[in-house]
N, C-alpha and C positions, 0 to 999 in steps of 0.2 A: 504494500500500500504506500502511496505518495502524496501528501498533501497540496492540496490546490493554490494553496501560496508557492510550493516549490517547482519552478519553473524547470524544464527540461531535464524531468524527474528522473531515473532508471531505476526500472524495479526486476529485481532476476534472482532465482534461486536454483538450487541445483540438489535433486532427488535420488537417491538409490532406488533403485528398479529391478525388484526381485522375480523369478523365473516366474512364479505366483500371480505377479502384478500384471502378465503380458496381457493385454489387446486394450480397447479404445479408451482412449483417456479424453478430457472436453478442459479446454482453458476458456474461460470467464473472464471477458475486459469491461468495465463496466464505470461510469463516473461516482468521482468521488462521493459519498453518502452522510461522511460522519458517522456518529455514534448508532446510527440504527434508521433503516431507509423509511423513516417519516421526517428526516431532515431536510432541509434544504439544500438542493447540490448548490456547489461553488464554482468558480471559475466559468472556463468555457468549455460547455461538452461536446463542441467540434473540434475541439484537439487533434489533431490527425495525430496517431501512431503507430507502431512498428513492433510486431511478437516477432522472435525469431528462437525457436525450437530447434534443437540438440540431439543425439541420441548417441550416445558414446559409449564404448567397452569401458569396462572397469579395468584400470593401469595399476589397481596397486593390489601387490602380489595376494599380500594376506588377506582381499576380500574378495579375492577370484576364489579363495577355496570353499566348503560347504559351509562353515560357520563361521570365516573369518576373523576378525579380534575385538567388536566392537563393544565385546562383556570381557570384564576381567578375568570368566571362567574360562574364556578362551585366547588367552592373553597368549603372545608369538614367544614362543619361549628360548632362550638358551641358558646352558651350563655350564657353571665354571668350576664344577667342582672337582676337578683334577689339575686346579691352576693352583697357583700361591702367589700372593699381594705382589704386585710390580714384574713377577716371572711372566713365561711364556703362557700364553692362552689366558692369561686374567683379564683381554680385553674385547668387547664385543662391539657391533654396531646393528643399525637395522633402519632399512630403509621403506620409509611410506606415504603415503600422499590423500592429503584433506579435501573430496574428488567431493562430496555431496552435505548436506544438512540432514541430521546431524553427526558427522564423522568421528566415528571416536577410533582411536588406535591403541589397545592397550597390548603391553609386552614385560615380561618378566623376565629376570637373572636370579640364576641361586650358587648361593654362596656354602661351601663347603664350612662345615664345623673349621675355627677357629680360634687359639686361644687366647691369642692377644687381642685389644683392640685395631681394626684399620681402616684404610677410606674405601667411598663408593665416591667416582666422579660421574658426571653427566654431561652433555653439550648436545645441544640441538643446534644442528647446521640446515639452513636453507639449501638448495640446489636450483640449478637452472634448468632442468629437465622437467616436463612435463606441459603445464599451464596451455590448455586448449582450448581455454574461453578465459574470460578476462575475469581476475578475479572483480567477485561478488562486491553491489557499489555500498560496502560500509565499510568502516571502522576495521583493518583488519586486528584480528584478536586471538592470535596460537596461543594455547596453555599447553603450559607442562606439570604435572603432576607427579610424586616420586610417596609409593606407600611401603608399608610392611603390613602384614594383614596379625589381627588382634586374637588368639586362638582364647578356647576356653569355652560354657556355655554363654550363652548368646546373651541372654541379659547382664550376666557378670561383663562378660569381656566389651560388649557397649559402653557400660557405666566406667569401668577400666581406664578404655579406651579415649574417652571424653572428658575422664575427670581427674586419673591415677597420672603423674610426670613418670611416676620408674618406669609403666608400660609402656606407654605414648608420650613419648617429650614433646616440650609446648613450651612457646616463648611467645608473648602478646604486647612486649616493652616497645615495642618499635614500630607494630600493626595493630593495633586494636583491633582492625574490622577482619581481620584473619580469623577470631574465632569463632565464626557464625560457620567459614569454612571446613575447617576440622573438626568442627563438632555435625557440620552434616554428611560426612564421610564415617565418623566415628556410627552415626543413628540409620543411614540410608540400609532400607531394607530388600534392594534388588543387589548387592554385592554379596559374595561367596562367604565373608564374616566383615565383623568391622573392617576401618583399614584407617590406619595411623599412617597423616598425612607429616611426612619428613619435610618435604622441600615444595614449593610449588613457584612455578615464574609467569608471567603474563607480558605478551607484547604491550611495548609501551612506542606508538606509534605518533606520540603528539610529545614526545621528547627527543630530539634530535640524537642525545647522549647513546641511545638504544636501537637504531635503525640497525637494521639487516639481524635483528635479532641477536645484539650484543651481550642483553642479561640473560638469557640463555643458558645459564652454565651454574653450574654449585658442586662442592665439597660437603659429603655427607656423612660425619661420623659413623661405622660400626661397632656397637661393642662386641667384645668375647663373647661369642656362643659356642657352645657345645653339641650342636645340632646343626642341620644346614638350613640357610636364612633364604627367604626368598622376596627381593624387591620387586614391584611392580611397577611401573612407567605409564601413566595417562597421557598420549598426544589428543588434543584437539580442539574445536574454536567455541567460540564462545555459547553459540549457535544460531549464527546468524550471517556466517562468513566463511568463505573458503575461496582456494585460490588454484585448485587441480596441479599446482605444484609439488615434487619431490621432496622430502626432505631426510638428512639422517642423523640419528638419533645414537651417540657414542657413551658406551658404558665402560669402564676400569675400574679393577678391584687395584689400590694400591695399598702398601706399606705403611703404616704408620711412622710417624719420625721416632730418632733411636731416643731421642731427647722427651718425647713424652712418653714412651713406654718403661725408659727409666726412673718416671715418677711413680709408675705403682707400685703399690704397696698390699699384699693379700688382694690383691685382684680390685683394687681401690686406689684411684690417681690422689696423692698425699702432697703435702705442702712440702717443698725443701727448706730446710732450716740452715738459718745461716746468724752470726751475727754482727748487728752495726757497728763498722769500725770507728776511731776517732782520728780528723786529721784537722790538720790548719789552712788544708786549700782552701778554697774558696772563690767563686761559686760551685767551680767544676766537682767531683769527686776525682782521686785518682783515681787514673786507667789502668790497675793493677787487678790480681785477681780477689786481693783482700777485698776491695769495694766494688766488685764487679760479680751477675749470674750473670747465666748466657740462655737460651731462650729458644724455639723455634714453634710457630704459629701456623696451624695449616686449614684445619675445617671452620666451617663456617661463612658469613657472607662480612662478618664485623660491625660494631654497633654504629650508630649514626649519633651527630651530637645533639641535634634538636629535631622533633615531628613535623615541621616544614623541609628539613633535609631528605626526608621520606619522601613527602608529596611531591620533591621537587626531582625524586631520579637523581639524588647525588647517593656518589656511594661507585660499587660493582652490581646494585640490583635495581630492578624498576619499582616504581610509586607500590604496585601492588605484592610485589614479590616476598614469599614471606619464608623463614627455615627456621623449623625448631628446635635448634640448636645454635644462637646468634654468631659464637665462635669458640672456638679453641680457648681455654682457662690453662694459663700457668701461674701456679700460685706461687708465696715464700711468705716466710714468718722470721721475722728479725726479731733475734734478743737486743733489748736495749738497754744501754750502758744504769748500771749503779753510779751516782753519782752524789755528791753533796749537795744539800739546798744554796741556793736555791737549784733546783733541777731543769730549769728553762735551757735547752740545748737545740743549737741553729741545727735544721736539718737541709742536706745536701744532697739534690736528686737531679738526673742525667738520665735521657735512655736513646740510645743508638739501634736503626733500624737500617739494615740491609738491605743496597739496591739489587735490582732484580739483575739479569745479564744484557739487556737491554739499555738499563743505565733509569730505569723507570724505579719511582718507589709505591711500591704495592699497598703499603696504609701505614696509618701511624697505628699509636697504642694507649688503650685508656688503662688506668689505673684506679680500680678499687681501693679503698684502705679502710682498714678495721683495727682501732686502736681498741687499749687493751684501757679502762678507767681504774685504775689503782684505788682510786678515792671514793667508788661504788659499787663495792663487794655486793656478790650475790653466789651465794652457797649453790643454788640451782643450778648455774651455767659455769663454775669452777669460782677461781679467787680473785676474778673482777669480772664487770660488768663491759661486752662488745660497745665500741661506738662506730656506727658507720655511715651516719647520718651529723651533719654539721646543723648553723638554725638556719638554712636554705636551701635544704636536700641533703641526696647521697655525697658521700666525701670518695668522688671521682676526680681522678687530674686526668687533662689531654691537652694538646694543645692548641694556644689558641693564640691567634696577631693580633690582636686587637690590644688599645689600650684600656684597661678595668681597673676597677677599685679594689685593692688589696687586703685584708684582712682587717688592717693597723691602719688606712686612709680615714680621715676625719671626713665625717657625713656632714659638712660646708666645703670640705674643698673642691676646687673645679677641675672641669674637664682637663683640662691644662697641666694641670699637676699629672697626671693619673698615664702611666707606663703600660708594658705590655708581660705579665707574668709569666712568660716566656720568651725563651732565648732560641731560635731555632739556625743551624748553621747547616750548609749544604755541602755537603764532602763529595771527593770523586766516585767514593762506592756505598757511602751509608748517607742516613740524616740525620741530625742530632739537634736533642732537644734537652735543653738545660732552664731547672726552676732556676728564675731572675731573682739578681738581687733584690728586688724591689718587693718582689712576694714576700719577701721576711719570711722562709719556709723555717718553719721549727716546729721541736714536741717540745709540749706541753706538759706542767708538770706532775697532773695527773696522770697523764699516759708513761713519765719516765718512771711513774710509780708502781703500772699497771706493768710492764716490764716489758712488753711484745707489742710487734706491728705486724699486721697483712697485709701484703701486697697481692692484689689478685688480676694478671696481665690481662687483657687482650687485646684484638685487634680490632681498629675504627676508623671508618672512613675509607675502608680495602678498596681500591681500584685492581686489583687482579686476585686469583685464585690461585698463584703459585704459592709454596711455603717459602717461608722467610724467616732470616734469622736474627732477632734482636738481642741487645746487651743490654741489662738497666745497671748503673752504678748509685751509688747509695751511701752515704757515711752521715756522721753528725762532727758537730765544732764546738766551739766556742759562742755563747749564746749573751747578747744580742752584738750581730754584724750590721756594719752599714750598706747602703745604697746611694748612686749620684742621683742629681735631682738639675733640672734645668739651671744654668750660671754656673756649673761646675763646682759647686758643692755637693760633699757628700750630707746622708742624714743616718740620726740611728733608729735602727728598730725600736720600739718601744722597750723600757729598760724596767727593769725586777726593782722595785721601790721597797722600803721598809711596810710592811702591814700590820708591826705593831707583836704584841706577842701575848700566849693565852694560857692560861696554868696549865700544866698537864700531870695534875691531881696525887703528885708524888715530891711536892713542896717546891717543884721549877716551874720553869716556863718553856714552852714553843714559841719558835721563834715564828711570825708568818710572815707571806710575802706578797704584795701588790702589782699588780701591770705585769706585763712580760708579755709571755707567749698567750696567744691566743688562735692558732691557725683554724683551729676549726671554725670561728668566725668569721662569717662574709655579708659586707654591710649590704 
């Protein structure tokens, strides 16, 4: 249908035509009506136009056969289960073409019992083969779909599937409207069982960043199974759109990196433990191995920094594109130093990210942190209370150009005053990113009470799906350091003042202490 405001309308769809369906078929051209033929027509119904009827073989392989693949139960399958991650034969492809409304392609790969964790890759490639009528005049709209089916009885492994993360992982931080998605794959009742949606991509045709189908592609975490696993692969459009073109559809069982399989622990990826060293550089950390992990990040699509960065197709994926697993977590827990009061100690953070061979850098990396509060003991959760939440959200660092207001900036100073709290330098084979003097980065002295920090890596703002390797470096100082400030003066971080002192009920006194550190505030 075409509306009589739309002038040199084209209206065309394109039908499967089963052996069943043969003999007379009747097309209907008729003027516009509206809502229901007691309306008023519009426009002019001397319109002259043009029907031009088709009748074409079916070109793609898997629906010349008797049931082809248009149900999951009869998904195009292959096996890998005589391959091993990255070896020979762990990689498939399969090629087919979205010829009628509504074309669905579904195809499965099974994966041999395995005990480590590794990846599953995807890439859906266009081709220039086929296309024998012009595609369909809307919106074009390829999805990609990537399941694992939900076993169990059928109302358990629904409810599971929809609501359980250990069965069905699910991540909603960065899509909201994804969950109406996986939860109606988790409930639809014409699949073989549930089926726990991993990955799913959507053309995004009215973003230039995504042409020729660029988002396309995802890194799929596997866990350890002991059984053999079996993914399933949904090609097709929206249903409303097709284009009788080719296309193929690339699967790889790879390897997981040595660097996170070295983190598990009993079958459990664990924090590495390290501890904060002390130095007198400043800002940098030294480049040694005392104040240095090392790192390598590979599944996932990486978080975004803000929910218009979504709508907007920045990133490696499009506006709708959604994976339930955001990215690859590399953790660490630093012990932090025993010191005298006052205990306000600058802290000193760097993290160096590996260019690709290209000379391209793949993403930066955001940084979780969960301090440890020494001064709000709680017996439930061990010998202090997690903080990971500052008073303006989560206490994430990543980086960012712009000038901002620093922890310590006075709520009257102006724009003018106000720097950039980071330092970002461009090397010939990595990037690197240094907290600025101006951030006054320090722990606080409840946390140097609480005794431990988390660091919890990932990866943000990924422009590619290859893995990469980062370095973050880390130490603490001498607490409080200066900053320059425009006329080439330096300034100091806010300074630990007397607070005066309070019996502590054994005929002395404690000493307290005023101002200092406060990083976890952001005005």
């Amino acid at each position: 249908m075409v509306l009589p405001q739309v002038r040199g309308g084209e209206l065309a769809t394109a039908r499967k035509i089963k052996v069943e369906h043969a003999g007379r078929w009747t097309l209907v051209v008729k003027g516009y009506r509206g809502t229901n033929d007691r309306d008023t027509a519009q426009g002019d119904l001397a319109q002259p136009y043009e029907v031009e009827v088709r009748v074409l073989e079916e070109e793609d392989a898997q629906d010349r056969t008797t049931t082809g693949n248009d149900r999951a139960q009869e998904a195009t399958a292959r096996n890998l289960v005589s391959a091993t991650p990255g070896g020979a034969g762990s990689s498939v492809s399969f090629t087919g073409r979205l010829g009628y409304i509504p074309d669905r392609d579904w195809y499965s790969v099974r994966l041999p019992a395995f005990s480590t964790p590794t990846l599953l890759r995807y890439r859906l490639v266009p081709l220039d083969t086929g296309g024998r009528f012009p595609a369909l005049p809307v919106t074009a709209s390829r999805v990609v779909h990537v399941f694992t089916l939900v076993e169990g009885p059928l109302g358990e492994s629904r409810e599971n599937c929809a609501t359980n993360a250990a069965v069905c992982p699910r991540d909603f931080s960065e899509n909201p409207d994804a969950r109406g998605l996986v939860d109606r794959f988790c409930r639809r009742t014409d699949l073989p069982a549930p089926m726990c949606l991993h990955s799913s991509r959507e053309e995004a045709v009215g973003n230039s960043r995504f042409t020729a189908l660029s988002n396309f592609r995802g890194v799929i975490p596997v866990p350890a199974h002991d059984a053999a696993l079996m993914y399933y692969f949904l090609v097709q459009d929206n249903g409303s759109w097709v284009d009788d073109k080719d296309y193929r559809l690339e699967v790889s069982w790879d390897a997981e990196d040595a660097d996170e399989l070295s983190r598990y622990v009993n079958g459990a990826e664990a924090p590495v433990a390290r501890t904060l060293a002390s130095t007198t550089a400043f800002p940098s950390p030294p480049d040694t191995a005392e104040f240095s992990v090392t790192g390598q990040l590979s599944h996932g699509h990486g978080r975004l920094r803000g929910g218009m960065d979504r709508v907007n197709g920045l990133g490696v994926r499009g506006p709708l594109d959604y994976d339930a697993v955001p990215s690859d977590v590399d953790s660490y827990v630093f012990d932090l130093p025993s010191v005298p009061p006052p205990e306000d100690r600058t802290w000193l953070l760097q993290w160096e990210v590996a260019k690709l061979a290209d000379g391209g850098t793949p993403h930066g990396l955001a940084l979780d942190l969960t301090f440890c509060d020494g001064d709000a003991t709680d017996a439930g959760v061990g010998t202090c209370t997690p903080v990971r939440t500052g008073n303006r959200g989560p206490l994430t660092l990543g980086y960012r150009s712009d000038a901002l207001r620093a922890w310590h900036t006075p709520s009257n100073a102006g724009t003018s005053s106000l720097q950039p709290l980071y330092q970002l330098e461009d090397r010939p084979n990595s990037t690197v990113v240094t907290l600025a003097p101006y951030a006054c980065g320090c722990l606080e002295r409840r946390f140097i009470r609480g005794g431990t920090l988390r660091v919890d890596v990932t990866a943000s703002e990924r422009l590619d799906y290859e893995r990469v390797n980062y370095t973050l470096r880390t130490g603490h100082g001498d607490y409080p350091q200066s900053y320059p400030v425009d006329g080439g003066t330096t300034v100091s971080c806010p300074v630990v003042t007397d607070g005066g002192t309070t019996p502590d009920g054994d005929g002395g006194v404690i000493q307290n202490y005023a101002g200092g550190c406060n990083f976890t505030y952001q005005p």
